[in-house]
MMTF fields as JSON, N, C-alpha, C and O atoms, coordinates in Angstrom:
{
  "mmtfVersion": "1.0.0",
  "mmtfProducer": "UNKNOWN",
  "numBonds": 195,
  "numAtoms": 196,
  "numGroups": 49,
  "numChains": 1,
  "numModels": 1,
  "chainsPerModel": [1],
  "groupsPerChain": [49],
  "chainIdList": ["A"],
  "bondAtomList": [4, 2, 8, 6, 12, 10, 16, 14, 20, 18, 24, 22, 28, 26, 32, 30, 36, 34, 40, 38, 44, 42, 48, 46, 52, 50, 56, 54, 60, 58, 64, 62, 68, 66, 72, 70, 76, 74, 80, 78, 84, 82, 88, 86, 92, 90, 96, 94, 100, 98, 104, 102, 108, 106, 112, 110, 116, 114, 120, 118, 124, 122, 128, 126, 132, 130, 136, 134, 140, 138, 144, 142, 148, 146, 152, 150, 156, 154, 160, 158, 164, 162, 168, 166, 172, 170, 176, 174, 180, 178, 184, 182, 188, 186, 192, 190],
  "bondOrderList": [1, 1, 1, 1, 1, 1, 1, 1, 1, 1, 1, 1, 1, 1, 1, 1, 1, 1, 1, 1, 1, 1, 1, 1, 1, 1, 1, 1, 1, 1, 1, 1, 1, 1, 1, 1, 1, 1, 1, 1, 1, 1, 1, 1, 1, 1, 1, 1],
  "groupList": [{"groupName": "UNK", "atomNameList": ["N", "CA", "C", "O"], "elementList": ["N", "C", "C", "O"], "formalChargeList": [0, 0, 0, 0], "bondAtomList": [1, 0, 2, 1, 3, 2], "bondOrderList": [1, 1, 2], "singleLetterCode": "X", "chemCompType": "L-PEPTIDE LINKING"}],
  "groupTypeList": [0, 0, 0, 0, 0, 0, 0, 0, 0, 0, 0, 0, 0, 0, 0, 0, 0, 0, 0, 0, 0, 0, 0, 0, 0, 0, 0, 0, 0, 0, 0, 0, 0, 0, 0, 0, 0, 0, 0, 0, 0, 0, 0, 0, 0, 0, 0, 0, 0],
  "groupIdList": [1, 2, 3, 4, 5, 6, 7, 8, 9, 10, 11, 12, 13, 14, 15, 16, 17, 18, 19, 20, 21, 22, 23, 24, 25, 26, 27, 28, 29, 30, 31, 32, 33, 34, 35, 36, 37, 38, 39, 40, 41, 42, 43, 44, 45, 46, 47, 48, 49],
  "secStructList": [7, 7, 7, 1, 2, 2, 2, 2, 2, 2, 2, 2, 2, 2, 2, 2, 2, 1, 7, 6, 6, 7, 7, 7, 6, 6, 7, 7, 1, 7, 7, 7, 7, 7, 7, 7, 7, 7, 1, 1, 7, 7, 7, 7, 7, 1, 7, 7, 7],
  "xCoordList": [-8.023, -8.95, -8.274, -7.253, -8.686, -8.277, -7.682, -6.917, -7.603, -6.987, -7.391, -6.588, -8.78, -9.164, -9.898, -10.278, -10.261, -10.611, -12.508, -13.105, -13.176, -14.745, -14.423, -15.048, -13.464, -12.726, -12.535, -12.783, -11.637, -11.148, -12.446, -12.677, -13.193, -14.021, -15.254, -15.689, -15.429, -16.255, -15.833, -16.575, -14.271, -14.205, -14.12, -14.066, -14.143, -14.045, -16.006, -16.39, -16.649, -17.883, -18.429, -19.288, -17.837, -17.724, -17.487, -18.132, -16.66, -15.979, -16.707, -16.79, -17.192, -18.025, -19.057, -19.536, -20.011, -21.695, -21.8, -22.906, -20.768, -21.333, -20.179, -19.157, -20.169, -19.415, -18.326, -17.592, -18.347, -17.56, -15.958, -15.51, -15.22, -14.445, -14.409, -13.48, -15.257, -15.664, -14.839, -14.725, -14.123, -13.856, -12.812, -12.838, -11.968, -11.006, -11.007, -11.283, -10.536, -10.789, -9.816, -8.754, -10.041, -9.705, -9.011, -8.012, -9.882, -9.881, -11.16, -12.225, -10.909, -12.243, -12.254, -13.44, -11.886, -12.223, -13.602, -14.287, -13.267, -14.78, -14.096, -12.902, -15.241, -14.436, -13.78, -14.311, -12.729, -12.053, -12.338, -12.341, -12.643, -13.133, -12.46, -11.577, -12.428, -12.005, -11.316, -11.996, -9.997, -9.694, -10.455, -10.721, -11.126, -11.488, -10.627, -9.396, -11.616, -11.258, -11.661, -12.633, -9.875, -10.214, -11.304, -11.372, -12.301, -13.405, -12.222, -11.937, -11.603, -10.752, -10.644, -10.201, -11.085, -10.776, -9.839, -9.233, -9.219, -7.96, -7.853, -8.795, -6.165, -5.621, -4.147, -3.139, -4.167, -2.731, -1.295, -1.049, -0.566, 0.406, 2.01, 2.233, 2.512, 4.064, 3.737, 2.711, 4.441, 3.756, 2.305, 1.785, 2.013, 0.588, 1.232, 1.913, 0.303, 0.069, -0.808, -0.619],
  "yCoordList": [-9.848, -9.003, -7.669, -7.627, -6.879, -5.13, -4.728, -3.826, -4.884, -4.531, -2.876, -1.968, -2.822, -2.012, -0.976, -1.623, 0.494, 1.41, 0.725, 1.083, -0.3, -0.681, -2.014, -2.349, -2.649, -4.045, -3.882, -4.656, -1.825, -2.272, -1.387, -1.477, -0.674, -0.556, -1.793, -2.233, -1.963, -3.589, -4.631, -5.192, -4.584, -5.458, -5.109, -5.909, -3.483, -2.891, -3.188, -3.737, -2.918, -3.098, -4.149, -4.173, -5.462, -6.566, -7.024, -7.983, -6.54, -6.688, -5.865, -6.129, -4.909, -4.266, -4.455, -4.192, -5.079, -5.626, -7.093, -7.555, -8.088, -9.485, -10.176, -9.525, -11.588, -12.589, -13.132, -14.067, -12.354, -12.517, -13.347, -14.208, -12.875, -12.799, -14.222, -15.007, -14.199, -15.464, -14.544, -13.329, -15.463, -14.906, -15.701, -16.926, -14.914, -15.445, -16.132, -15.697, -17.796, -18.386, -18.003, -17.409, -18.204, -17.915, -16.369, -16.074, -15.622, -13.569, -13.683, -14.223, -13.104, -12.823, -11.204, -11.143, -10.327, -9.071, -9.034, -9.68, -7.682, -6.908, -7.264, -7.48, -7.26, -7.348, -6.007, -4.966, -5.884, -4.669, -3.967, -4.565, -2.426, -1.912, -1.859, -1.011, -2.345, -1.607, 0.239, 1.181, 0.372, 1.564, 2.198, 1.462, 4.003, 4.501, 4.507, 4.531, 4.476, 4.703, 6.373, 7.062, 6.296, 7.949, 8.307, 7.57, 9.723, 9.874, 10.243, 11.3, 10.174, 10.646, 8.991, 8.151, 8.656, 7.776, 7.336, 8.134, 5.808, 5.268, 4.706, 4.252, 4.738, 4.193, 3.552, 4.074, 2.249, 2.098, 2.728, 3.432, 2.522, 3.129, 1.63, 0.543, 2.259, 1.88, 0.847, 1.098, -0.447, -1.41, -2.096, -2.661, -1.727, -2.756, -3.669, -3.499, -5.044, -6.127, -6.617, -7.728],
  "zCoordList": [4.434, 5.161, 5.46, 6.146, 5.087, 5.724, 4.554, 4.894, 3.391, 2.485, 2.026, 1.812, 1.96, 1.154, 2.164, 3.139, 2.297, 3.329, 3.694, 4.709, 2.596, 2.967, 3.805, 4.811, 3.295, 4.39, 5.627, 6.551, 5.654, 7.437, 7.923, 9.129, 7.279, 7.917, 8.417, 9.481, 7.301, 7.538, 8.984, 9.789, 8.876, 9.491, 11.452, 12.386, 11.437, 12.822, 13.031, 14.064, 12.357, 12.664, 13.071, 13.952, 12.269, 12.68, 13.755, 14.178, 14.343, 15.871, 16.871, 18.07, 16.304, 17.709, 17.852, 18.955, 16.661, 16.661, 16.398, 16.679, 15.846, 15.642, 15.985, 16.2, 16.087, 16.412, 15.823, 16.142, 14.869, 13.448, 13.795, 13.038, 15.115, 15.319, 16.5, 16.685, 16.916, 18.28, 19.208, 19.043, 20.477, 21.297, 22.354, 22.467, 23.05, 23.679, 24.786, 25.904, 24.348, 25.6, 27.128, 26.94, 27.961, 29.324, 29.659, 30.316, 28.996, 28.441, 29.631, 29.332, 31.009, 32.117, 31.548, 31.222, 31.335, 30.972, 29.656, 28.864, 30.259, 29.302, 27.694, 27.488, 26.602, 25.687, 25.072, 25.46, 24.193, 23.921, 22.718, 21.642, 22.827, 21.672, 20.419, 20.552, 19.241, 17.987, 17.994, 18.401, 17.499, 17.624, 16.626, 15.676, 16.528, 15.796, 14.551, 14.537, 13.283, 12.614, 11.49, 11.179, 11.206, 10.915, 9.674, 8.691, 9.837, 8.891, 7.979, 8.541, 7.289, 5.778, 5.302, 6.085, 3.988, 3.076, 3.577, 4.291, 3.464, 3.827, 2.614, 1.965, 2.134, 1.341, 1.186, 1.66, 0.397, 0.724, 0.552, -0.428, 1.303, 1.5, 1.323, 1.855, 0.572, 0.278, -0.71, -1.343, -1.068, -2.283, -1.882, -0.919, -3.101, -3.306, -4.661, -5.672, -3.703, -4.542, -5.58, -6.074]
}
């Protein structure tokens, strides 16, 4: 998961609109936002597999 710049985007969206992720047991706080992600293409960096 997060491999590719449509993955980590996919997967921040995931976390801020669906359940995708479930949720932390005995966590009483609000839940926590996904950090922005930057508008420039992301790509990997150092070895790829």
């Amino acid at each position: 998961m997060g491999r590719t710049d449509d993955e980590i985007r996919e997967a921040r969206d995931d976390w801020m609109t669906s359940d995708r992720f479930g949720e932390v047991k005995g966590y009483d706080g609000d839940r926590l936002d996904a950090p922005e992600v930057p508008a420039a293409h992301l790509k990997a960096r150092g070895r790829v597999r």
